[in-house]
Backbone as CSV, one residue per row, in Angstrom:
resi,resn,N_x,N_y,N_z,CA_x,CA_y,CA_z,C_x,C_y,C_z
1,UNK,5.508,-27.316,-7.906,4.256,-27.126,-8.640,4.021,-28.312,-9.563
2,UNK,2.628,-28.613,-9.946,2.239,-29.479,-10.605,2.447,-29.080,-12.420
3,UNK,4.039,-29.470,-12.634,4.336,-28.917,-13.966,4.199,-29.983,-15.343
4,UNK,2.115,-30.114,-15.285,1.692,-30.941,-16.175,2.236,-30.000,-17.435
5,UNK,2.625,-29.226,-17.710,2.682,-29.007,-18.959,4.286,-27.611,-18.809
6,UNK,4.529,-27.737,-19.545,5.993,-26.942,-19.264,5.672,-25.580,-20.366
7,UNK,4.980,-25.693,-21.198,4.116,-24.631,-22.562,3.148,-23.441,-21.780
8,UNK,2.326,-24.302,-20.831,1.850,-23.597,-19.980,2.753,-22.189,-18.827
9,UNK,2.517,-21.523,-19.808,3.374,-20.205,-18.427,1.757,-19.332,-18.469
10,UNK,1.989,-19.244,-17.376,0.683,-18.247,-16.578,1.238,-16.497,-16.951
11,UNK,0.648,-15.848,-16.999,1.054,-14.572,-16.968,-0.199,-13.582,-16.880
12,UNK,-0.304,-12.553,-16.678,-1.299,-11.661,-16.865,-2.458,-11.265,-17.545
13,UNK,-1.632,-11.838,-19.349,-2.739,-12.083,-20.218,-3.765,-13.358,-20.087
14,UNK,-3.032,-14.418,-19.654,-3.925,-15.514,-19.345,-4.978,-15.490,-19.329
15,UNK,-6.262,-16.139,-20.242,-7.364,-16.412,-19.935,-8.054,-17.195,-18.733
16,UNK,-9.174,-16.639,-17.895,-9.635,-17.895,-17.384,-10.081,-19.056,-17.972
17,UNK,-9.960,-19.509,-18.649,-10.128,-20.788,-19.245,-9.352,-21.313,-19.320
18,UNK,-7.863,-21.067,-19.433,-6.680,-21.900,-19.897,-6.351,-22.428,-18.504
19,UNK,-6.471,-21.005,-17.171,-6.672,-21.294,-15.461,-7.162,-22.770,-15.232
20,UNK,-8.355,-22.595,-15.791,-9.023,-23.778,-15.490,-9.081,-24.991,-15.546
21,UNK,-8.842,-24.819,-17.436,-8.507,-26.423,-17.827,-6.843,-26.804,-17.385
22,UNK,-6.089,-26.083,-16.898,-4.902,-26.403,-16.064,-5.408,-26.695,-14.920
23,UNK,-6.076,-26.352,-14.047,-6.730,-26.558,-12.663,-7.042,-28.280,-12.524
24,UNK,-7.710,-28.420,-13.920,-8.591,-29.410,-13.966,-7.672,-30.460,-14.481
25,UNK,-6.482,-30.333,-14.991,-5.362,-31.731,-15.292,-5.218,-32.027,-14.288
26,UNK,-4.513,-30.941,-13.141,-4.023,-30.943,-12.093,-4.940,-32.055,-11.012
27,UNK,-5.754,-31.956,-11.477,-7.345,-32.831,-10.459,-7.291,-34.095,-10.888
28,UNK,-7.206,-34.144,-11.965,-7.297,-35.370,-12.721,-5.952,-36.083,-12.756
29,UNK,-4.803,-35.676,-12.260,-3.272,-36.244,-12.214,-3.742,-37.269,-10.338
30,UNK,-4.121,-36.400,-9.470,-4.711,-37.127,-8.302,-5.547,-37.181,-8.113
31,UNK,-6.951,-37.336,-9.115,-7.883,-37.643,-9.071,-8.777,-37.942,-7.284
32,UNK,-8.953,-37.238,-6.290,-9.299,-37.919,-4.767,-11.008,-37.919,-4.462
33,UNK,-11.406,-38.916,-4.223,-12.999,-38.857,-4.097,-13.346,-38.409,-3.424
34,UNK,-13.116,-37.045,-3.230,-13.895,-36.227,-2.180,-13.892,-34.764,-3.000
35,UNK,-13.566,-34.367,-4.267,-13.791,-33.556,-4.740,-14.533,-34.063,-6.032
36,UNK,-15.124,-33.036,-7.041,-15.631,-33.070,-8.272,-14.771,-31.912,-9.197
37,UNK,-15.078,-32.586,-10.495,-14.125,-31.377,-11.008,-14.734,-29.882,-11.137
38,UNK,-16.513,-29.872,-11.231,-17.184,-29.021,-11.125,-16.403,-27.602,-10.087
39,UNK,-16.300,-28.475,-8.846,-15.828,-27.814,-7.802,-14.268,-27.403,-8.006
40,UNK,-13.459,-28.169,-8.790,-12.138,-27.479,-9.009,-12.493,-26.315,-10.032
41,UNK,-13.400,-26.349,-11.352,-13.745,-25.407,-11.929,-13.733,-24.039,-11.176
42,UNK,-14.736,-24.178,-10.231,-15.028,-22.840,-9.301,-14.135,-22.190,-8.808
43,UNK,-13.784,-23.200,-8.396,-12.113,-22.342,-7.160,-11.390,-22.247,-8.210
44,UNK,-10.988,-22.752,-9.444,-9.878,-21.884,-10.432,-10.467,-20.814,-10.947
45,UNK,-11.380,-20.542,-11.448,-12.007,-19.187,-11.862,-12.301,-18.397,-10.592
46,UNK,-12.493,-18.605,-9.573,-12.682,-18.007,-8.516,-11.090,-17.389,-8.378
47,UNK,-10.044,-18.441,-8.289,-8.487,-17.547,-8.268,-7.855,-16.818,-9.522
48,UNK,-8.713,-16.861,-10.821,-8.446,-15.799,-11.133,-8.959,-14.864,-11.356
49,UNK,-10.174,-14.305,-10.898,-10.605,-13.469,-10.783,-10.246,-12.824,-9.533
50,UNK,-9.777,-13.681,-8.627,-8.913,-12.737,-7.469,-7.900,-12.074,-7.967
51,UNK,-6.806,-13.167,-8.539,-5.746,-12.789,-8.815,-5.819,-11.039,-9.838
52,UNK,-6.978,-10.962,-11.018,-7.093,-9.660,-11.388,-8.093,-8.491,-11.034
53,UNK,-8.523,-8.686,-9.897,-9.458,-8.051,-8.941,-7.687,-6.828,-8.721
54,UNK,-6.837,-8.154,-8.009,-5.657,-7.493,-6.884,-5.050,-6.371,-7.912
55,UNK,-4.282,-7.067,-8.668,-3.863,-5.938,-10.065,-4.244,-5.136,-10.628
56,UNK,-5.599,-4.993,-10.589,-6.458,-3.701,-10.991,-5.973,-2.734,-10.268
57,UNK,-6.793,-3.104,-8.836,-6.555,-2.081,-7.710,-4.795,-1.574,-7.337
58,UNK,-3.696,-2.220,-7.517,-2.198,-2.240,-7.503,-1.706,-1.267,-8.803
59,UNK,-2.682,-1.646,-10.209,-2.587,-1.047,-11.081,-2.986,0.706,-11.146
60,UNK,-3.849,0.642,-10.554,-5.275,2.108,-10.587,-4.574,2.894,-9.388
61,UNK,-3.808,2.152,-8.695,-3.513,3.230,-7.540,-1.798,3.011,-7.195
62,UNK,-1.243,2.674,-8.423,0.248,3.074,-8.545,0.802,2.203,-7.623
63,UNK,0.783,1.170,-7.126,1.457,-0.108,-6.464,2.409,-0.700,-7.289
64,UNK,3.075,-0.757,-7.041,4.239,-1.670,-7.588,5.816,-2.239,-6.808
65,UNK,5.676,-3.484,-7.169,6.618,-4.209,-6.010,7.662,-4.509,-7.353
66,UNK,7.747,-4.005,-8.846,8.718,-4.542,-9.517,10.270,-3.981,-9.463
67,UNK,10.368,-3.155,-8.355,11.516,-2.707,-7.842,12.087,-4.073,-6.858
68,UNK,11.515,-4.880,-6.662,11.624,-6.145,-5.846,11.862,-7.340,-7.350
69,UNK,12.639,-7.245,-8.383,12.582,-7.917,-9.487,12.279,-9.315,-9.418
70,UNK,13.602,-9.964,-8.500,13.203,-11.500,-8.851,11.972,-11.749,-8.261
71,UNK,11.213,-11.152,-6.924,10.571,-12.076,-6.172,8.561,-11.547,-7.374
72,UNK,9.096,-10.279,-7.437,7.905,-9.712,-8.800,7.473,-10.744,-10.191
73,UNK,8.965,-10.779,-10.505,8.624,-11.923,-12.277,8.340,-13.580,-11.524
74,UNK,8.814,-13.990,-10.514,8.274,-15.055,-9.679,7.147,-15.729,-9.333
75,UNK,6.392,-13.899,-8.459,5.123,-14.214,-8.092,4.267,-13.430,-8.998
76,UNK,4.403,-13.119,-10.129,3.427,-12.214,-10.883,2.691,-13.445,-12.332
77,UNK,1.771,-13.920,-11.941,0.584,-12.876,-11.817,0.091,-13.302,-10.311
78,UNK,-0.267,-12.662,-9.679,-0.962,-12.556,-7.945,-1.121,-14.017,-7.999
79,UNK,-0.872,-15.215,-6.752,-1.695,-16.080,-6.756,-1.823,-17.421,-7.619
80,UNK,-0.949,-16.723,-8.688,-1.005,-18.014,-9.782,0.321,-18.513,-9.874
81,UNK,1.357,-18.146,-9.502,2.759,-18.094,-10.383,3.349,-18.235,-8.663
82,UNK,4.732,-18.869,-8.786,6.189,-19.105,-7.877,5.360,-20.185,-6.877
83,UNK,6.351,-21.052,-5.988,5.930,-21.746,-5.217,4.847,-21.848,-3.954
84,UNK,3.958,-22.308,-3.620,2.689,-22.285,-2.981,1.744,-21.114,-3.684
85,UNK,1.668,-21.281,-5.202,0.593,-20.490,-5.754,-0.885,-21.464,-5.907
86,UNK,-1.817,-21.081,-5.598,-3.247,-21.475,-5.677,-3.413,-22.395,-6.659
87,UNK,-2.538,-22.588,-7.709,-2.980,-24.066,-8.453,-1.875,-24.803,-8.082
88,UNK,-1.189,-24.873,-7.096,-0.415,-26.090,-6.831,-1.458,-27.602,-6.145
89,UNK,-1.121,-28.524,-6.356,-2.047,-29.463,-5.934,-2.555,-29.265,-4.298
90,UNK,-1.490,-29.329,-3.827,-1.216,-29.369,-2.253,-1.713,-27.708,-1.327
91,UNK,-2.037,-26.984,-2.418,-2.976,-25.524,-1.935,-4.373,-25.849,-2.158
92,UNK,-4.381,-26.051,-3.289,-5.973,-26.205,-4.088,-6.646,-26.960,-3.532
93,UNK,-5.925,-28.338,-2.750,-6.505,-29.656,-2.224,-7.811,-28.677,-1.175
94,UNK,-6.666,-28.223,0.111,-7.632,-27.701,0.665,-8.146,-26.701,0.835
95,UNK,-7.829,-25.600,0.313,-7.904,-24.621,-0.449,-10.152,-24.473,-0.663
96,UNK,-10.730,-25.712,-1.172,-11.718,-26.221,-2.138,-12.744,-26.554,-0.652
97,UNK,-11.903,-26.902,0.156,-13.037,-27.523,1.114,-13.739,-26.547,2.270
98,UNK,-15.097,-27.198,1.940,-15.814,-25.850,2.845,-15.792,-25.554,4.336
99,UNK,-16.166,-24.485,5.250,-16.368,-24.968,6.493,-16.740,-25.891,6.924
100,UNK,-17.990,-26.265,6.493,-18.126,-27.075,7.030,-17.933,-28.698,7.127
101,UNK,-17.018,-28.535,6.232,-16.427,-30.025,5.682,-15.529,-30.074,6.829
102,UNK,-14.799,-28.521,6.903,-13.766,-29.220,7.836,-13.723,-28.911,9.335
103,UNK,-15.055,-28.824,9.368,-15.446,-28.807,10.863,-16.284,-30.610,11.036
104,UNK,-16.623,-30.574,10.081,-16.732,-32.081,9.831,-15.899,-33.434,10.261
105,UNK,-15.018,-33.012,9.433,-14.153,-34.107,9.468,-12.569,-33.665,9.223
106,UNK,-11.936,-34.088,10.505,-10.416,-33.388,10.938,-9.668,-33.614,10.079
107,UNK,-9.794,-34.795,9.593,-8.601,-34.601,8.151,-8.580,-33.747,7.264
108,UNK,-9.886,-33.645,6.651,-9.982,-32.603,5.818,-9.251,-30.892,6.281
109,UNK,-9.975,-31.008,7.564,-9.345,-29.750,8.058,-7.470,-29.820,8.107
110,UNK,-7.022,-30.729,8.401,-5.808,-31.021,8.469,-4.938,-30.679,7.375
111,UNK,-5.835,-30.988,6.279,-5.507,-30.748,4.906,-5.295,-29.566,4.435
112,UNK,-6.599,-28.927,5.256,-6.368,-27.373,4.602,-5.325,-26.344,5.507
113,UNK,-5.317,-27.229,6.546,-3.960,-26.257,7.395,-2.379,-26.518,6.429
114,UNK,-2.246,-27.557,5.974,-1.062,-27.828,5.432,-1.271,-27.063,4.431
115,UNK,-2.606,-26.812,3.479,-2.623,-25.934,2.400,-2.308,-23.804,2.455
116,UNK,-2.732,-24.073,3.786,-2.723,-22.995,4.258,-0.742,-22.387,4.453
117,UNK,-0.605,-23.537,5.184,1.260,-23.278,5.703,1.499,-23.199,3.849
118,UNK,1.498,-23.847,3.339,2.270,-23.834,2.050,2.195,-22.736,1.134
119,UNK,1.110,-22.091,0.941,0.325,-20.529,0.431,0.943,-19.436,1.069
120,UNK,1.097,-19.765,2.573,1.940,-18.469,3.040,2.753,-18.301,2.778
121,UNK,3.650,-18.965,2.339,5.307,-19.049,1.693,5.401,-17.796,0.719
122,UNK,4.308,-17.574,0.089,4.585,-16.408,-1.147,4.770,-15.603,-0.616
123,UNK,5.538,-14.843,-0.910,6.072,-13.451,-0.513,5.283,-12.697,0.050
124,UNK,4.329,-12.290,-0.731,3.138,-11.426,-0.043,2.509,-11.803,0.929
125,UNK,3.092,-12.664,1.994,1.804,-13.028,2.972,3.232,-12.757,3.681
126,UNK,4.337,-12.980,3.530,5.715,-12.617,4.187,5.443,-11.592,4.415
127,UNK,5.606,-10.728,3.626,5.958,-9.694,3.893,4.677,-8.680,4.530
128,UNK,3.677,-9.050,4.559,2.365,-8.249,5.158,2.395,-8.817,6.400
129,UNK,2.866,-9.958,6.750,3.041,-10.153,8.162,4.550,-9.804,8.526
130,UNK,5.350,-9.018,8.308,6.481,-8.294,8.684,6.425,-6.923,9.144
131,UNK,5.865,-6.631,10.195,6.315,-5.309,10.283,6.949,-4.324,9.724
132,UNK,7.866,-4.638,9.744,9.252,-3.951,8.828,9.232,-3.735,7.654
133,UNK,8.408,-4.305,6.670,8.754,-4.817,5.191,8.228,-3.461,4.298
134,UNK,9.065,-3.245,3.411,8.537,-1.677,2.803,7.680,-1.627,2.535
135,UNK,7.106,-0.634,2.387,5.737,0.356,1.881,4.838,-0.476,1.235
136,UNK,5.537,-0.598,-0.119,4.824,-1.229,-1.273,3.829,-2.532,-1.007
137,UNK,5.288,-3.136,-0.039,4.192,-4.894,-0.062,3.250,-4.714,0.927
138,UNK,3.232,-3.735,1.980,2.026,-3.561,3.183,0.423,-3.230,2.828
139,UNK,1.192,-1.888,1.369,-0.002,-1.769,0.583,-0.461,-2.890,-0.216
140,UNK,0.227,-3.783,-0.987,-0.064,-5.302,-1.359,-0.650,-5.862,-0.825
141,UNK,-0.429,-6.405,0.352,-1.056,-6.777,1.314,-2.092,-6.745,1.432
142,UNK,-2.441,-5.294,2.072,-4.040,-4.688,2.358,-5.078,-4.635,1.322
143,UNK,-4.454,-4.644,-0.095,-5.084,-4.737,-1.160,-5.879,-6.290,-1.298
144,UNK,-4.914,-6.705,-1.355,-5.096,-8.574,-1.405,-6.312,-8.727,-0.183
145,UNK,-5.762,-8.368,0.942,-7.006,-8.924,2.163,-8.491,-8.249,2.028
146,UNK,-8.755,-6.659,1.276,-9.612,-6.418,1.412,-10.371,-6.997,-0.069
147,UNK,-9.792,-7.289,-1.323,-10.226,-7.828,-2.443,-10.668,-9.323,-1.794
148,UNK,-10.258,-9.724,-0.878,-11.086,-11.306,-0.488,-12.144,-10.591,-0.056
149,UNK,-12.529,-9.979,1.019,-13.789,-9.255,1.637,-14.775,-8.845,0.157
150,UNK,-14.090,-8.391,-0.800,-15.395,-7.907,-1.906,-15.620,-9.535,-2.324
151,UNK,-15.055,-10.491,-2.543,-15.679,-11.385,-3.065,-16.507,-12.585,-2.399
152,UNK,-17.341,-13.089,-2.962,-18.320,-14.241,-2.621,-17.490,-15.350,-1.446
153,UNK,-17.090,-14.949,-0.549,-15.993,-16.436,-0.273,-17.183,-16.536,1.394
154,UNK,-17.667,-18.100,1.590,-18.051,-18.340,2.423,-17.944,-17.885,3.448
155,UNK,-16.744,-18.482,3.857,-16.018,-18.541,5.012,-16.152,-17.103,5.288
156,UNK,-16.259,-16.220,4.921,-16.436,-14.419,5.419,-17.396,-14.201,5.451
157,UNK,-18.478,-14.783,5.150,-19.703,-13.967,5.292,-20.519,-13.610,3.578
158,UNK,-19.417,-13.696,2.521,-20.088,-13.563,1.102,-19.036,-11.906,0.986
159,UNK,-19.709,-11.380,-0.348,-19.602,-9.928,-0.768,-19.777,-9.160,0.426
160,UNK,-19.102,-8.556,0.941,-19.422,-7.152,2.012,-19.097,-6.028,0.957
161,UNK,-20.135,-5.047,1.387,-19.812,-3.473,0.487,-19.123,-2.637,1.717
162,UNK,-18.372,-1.543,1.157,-17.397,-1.078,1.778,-17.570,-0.798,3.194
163,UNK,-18.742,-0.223,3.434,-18.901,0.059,4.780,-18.775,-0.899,5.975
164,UNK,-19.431,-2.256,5.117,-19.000,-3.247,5.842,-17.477,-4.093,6.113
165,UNK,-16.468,-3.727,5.183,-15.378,-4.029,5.134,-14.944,-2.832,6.423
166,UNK,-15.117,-2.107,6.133,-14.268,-1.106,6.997,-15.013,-1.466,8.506
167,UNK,-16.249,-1.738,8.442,-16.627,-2.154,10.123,-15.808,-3.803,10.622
168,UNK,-15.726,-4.558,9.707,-14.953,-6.011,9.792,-13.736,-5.509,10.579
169,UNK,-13.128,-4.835,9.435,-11.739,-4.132,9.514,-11.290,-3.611,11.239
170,UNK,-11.988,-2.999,11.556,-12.223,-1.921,13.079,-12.513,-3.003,13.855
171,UNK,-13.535,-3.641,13.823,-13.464,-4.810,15.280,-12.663,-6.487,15.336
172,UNK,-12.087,-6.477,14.007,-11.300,-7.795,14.135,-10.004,-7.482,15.067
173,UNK,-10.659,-8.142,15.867,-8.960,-8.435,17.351,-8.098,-9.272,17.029
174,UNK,-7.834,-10.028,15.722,-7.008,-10.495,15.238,-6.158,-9.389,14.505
175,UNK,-6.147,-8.472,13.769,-5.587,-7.764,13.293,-5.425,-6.619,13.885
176,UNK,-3.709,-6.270,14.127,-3.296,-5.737,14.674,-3.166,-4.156,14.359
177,UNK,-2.687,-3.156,15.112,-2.947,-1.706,15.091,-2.643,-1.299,13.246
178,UNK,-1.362,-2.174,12.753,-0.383,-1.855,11.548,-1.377,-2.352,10.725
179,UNK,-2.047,-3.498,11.076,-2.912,-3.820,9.785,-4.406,-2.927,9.297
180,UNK,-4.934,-2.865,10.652,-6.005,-2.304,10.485,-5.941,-1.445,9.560
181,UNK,-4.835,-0.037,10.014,-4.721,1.428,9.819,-4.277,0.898,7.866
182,UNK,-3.455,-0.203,7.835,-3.373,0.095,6.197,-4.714,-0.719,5.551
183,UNK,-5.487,-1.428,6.126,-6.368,-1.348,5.095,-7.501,-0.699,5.032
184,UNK,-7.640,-0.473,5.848,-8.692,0.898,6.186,-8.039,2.143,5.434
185,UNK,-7.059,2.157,4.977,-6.180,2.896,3.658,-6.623,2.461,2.572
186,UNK,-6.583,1.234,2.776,-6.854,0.658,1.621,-8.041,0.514,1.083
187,UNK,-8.571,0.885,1.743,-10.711,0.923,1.296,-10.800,2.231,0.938
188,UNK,-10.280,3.530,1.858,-10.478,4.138,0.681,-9.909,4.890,-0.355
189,UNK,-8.717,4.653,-0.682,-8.047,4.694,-1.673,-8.837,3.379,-2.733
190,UNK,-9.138,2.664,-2.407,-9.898,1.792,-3.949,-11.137,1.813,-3.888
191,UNK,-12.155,2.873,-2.883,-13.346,3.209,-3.005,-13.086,4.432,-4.514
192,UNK,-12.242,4.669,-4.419,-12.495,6.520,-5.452,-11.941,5.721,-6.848
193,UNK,-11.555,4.336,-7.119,-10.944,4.043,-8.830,-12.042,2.458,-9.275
194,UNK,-12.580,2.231,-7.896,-13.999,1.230,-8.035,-14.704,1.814,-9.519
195,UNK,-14.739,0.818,-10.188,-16.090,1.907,-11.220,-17.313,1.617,-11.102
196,UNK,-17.925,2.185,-11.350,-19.543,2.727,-10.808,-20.188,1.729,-11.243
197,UNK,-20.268,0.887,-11.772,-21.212,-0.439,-12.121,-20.495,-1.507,-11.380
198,UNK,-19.269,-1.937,-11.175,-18.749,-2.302,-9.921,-18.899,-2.277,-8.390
199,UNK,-19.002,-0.823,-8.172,-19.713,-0.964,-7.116,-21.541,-1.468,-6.414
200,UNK,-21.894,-0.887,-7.607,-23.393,-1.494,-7.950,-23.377,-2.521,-7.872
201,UNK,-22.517,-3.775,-8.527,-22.812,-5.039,-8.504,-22.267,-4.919,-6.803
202,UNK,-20.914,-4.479,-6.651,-20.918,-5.019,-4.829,-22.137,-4.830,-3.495
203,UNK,-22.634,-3.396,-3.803,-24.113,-3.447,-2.682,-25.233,-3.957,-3.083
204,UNK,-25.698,-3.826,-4.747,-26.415,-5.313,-4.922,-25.878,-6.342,-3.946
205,UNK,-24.884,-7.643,-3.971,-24.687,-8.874,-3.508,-24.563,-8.434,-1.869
206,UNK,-24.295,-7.309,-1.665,-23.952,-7.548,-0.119,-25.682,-7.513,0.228
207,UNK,-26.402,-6.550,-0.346,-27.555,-6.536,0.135,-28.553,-7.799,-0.277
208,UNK,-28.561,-8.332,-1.165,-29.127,-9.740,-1.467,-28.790,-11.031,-0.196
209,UNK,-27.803,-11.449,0.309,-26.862,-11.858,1.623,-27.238,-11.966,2.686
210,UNK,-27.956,-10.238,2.903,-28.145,-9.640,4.387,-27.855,-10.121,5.400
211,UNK,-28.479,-11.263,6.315,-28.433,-11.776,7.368,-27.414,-12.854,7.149
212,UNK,-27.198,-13.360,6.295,-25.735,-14.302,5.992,-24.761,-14.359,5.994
213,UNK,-24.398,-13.081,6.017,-23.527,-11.947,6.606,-23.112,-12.803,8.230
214,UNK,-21.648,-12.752,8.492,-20.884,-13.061,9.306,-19.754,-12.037,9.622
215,UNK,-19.534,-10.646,10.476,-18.581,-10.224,9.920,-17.603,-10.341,11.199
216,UNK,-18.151,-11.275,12.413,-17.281,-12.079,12.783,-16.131,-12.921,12.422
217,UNK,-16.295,-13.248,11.295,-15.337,-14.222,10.226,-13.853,-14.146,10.409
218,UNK,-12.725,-14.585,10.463,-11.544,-14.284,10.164,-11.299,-14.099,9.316
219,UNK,-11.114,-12.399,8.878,-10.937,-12.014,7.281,-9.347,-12.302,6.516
220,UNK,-9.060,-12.601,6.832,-7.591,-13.425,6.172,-7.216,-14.970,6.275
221,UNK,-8.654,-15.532,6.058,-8.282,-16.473,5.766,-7.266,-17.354,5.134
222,UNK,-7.151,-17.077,3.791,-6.362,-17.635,2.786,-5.915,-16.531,1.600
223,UNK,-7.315,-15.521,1.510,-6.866,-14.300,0.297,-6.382,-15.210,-1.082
């Protein structure tokens, strides 16, 4: 990790702002002319508002992987914290770049595959692609993949509201019998602790979208 500052520990309380202006050393240590810092802004507030999207829902519906100690105080908070977390340089690089950048131009895409291999390393993408792996992290998992589906992320299509997650969910032939069935658990078990102006804002944006909507998309992109 890019350990511009050793004072800096990430944790739960963390503000997005402190996210950010760490995001933004991090940019400015390799400064590369093909990003702006504007755009690192986004994608760090964008990861932490993932990162406490996931913990809500983990929180509200009794998830907990801290029976798993070291790999828990490691990777906690979601996304931000232990090796290949979302502000490492070498995630974020491509992490930032859009479709169509990297349908554009292969390096870029190249970039974001290496960003991609390095992100999976966290536990939670281990262990949701393990069959085997207990209870807890499958529900982790499903939590994490369907909290990308509620948010704004291109590459999916934008905000989908639930109904549309759960139709994504049912015809993606990428995801297999084990995945489907837990997040389709997982929608609605965090349809009933959603709060009611929450959900409002989600079918507001899905319905503002409409036709922009892709739910072709590969919904596990990156999460």
């Amino acid at each position: 990790m890019d350990n511009l500052d050793e004072k800096l520990k990430i944790t739960r309380s963390t503000k997005v702002g402190e996210v950010i202006d760490y995001a933004v050393r991090v940019y400015e240590k390799h400064k590369p002319n093909d990003l702006t810092e504007e755009r690192i802004r986004e994608y760090a507030g964008n990861v932490w508002k993932h990162s406490k999207s996931v913990h809500y829902y983990l929180d509200e519906l009794g998830i907990s992987i801290k029976n798993f100690k070291e790999q828990y105080e490691i990777e906690t908070p979601h996304d931000l914290a232990g090796e290949g977390n979302k502000l490492e340089w070498e995630v974020m690089r491509g992490f930032i770049y859009t479709e169509k950048e990297k349908e554009k131009d292969s390096k870029k895409k190249k970039i974001f595959k290496k960003s991609l291999k390095k992100h999976r390393i966290q536990m939670h993408h281990k262990m949701w692609n393990n069959r085997n792996s207990p209870e807890e992290w499958l529900k982790y998992g499903a939590i994490d993949a369907v909290c990308s589906l509620l948010e704004n992320r291109t590459y999916q299509g934008g905000v989908h509201d639930w109904k549309e997650i759960q139709e994504i969910i049912s015809s993606n032939p990428e995801l297999g019998y084990r995945k489907k069935k837990k997040m389709l658990e997982a929608v609605d078990e965090m349809k009933k602790v959603t709060p009611l102006l929450k959900n409002l804002e989600i079918w507001i944006s899905s319905l503002l979208q409409g036709d922009h909507k892709n739910s072709e998309e590969n919904n596990n992109n990156s999460n």
